[in-house]
C-alpha positions as CSV (number, residue, x, y, z in Angstrom):
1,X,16.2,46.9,25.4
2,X,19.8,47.1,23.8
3,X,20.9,44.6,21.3
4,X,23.1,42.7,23.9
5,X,20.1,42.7,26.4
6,X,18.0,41.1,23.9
7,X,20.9,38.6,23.2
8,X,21.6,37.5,26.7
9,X,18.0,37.0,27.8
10,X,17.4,34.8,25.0
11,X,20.4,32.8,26.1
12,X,19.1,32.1,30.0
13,X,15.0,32.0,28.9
14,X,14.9,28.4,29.2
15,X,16.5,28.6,32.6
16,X,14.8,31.1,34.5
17,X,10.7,33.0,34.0
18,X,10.4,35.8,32.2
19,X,9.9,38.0,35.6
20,X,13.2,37.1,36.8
21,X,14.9,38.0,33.1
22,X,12.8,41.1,33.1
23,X,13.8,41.6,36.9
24,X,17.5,41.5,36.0
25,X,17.2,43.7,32.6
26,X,15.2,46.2,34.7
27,X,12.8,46.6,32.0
28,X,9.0,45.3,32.5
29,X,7.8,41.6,31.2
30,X,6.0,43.4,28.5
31,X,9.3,45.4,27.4
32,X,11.0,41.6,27.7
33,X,8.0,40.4,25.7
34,X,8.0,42.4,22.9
35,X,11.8,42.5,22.5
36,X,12.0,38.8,22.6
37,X,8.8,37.6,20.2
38,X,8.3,34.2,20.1
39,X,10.4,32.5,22.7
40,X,9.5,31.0,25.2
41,X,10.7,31.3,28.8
42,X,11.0,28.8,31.8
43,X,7.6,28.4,33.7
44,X,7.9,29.3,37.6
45,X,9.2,26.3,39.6
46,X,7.6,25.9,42.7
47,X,11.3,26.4,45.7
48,X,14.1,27.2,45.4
49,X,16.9,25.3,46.9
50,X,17.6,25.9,51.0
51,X,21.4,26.6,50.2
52,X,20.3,29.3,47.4
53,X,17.9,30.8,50.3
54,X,20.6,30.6,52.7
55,X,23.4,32.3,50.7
56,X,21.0,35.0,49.4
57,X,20.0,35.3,53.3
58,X,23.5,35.1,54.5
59,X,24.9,37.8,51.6
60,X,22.5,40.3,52.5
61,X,22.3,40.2,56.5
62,X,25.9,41.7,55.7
63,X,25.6,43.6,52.4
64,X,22.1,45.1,52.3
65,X,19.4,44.5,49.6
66,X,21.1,47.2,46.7
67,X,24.1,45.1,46.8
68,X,22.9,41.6,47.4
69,X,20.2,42.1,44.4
70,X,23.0,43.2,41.9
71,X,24.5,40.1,42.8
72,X,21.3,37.7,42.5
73,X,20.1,39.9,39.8
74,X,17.6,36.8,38.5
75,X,16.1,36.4,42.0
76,X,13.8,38.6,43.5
77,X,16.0,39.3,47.1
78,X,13.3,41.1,49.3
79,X,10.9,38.3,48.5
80,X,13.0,35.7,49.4
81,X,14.1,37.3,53.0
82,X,10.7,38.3,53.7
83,X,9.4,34.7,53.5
84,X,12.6,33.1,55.0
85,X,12.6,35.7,58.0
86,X,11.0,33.3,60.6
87,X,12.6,30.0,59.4
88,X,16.2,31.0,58.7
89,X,18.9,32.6,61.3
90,X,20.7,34.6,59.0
91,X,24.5,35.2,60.2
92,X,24.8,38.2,62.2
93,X,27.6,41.0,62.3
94,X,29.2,40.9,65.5
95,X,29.4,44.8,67.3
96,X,32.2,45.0,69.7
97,X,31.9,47.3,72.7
98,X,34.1,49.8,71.6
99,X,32.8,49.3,67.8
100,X,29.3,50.9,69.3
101,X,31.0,53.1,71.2
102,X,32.3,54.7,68.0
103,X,29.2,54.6,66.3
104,X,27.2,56.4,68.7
105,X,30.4,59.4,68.7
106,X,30.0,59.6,64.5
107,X,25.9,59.6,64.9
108,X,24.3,61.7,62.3
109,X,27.6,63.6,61.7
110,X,29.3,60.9,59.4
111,X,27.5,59.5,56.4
112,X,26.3,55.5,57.0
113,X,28.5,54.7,54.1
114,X,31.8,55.7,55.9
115,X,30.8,54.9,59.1
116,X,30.5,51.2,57.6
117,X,33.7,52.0,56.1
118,X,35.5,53.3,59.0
119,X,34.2,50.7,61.0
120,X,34.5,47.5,58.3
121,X,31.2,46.4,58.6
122,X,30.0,46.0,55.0
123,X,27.3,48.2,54.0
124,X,25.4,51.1,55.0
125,X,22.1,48.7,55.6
126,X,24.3,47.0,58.0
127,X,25.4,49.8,60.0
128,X,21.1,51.4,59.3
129,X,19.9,48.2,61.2
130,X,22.4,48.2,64.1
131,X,21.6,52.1,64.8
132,X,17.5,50.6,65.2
133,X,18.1,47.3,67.4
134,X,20.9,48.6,70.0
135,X,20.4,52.5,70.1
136,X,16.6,52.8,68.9
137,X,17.2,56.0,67.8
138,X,17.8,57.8,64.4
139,X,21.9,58.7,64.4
140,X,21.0,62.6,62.8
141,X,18.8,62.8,66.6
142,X,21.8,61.7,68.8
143,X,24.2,64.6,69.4
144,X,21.3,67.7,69.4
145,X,18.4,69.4,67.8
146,X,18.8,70.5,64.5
147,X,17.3,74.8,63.7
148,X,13.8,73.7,62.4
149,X,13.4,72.7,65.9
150,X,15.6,74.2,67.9
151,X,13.7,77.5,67.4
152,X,10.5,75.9,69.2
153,X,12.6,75.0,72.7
154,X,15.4,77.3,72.3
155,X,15.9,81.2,72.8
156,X,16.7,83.1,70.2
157,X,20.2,83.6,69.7
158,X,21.2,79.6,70.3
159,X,24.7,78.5,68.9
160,X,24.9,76.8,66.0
161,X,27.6,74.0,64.8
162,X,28.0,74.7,60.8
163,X,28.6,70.4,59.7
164,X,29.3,69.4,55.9
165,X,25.4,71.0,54.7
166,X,23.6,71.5,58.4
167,X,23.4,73.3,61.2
168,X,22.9,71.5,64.4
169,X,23.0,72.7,68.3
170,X,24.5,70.4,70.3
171,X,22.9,68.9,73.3
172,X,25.2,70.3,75.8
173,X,24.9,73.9,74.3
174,X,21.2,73.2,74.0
175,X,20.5,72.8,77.7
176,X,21.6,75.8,78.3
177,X,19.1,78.0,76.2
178,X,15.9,76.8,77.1
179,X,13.1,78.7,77.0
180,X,10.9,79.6,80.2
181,X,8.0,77.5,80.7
182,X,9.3,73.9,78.7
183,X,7.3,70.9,79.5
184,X,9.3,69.2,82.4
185,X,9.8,66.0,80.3
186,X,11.3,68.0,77.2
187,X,13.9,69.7,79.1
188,X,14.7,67.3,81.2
189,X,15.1,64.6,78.1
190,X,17.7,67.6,76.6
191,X,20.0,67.8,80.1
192,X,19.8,63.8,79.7
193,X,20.8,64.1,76.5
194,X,23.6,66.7,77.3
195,X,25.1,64.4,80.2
196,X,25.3,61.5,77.7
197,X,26.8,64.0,75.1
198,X,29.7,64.9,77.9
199,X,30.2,61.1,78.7
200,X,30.7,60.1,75.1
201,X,32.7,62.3,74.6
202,X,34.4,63.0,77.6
203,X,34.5,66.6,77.8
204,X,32.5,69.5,79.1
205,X,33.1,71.0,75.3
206,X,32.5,68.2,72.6
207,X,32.7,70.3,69.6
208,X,36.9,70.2,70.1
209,X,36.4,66.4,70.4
210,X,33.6,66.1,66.8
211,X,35.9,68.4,65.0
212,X,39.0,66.1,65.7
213,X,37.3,63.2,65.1
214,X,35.8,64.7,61.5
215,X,39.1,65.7,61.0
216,X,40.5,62.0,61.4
217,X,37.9,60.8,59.3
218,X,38.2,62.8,56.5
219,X,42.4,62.3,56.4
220,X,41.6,58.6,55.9
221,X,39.4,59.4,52.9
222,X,36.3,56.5,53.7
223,X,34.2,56.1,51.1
């Protein structure tokens, strides 16, 4: 531990345990021990206080657990939502229509960061949790296969979209190189995939519509 480590967890020991101390220092409570001989640290108390459980809550239903644990660096975040999940409502972010809408057309082809960026909705956990409970699906599945796989279902010579560091073929080029003899439900599931591909985007040729979109994106610089 650095000098000014050392310094500052002496100053808070009779406030808070030597877990939390140790917790915030990111060193273990043996590290904090032996850095720190001879004093003595606050003993656990029992709760903590509802309104500290329902800003911590509140804080991270919209930042995420990196960002809400930097900020309550003493307090151990994922314990405390964990045990509060079934008594307190945390405050929910609030997905218009069109706000999904946009979503779905970044998918797997924008990083969470900026699509939380682009969007305004906080954190990359935020957007993570939305793509589970309204699409139930992982965003990098959403607009087609990417060549690990594609070479099981499709012929040989598929297309290929070249993004930032992956290749991906779309769902609407997809559907049109499948090989003979495909389970009925995996080539059916791929056309279903390719209509919804053509309705997102509203044209019979998406990759016009992805590479304006990117385009957009990038010109705004989201980080």
């Amino acid at each position: 531990m650095t000098p000014e480590k050392v310094e500052w967890a002496i100053s808070v020991s009779g406030k808070h345990t030597k877990e939390e101390i140790a917790r915030a220092c990111k060193v273990s409570v043996s590290t904090l021990k032996r850095a720190c001989l001879g004093v003595t640290f606050a003993r656990p108390t029992k709760k903590l206080e509802r309104e500290t459980i329902s800003e911590v809550c509140m804080y991270y239903e919209v930042h995420g657990l990196k960002k809400t644990q930097e900020l309550y660096s003493l307090l151990n975040v994922r314990s405390i939502v964990e045990s509060n999940a079934g008594i307190f409502k945390p405050r929910k972010v609030k997905w218009k229509d069109d706000e999904l809408i946009q979503l779905a057309l970044m998918g797997g082809l924008v990083p969470l960061e900026t699509q939380a960026g682009v969007l305004n909705k906080g954190s990359a956990d935020a957007v993570r949790t939305t793509w589970h409970r309204r699409f139930n699906i992982s965003p990098q599945d959403l607009h087609g296969m990417p060549e690990d796989r594609a070479d099981f279902i499709l012929k040989p010579g598929y297309p290929k979209t070249k993004f930032v560091n992956f290749n991906l073929c779309l769902w609407c080029d997809a559907e049109n190189w499948l090989k003979e003899n495909l389970p009925v439900e995996i080539a059916e599931g791929i056309r279903t995939m390719a209509r919804f591909q053509r309705w997102l985007f509203k044209s019979d040729d998406p990759i016009w519509r992805i590479e304006e979109m990117l385009e957009d994106i990038e010109s705004r610089k989201w980080t």
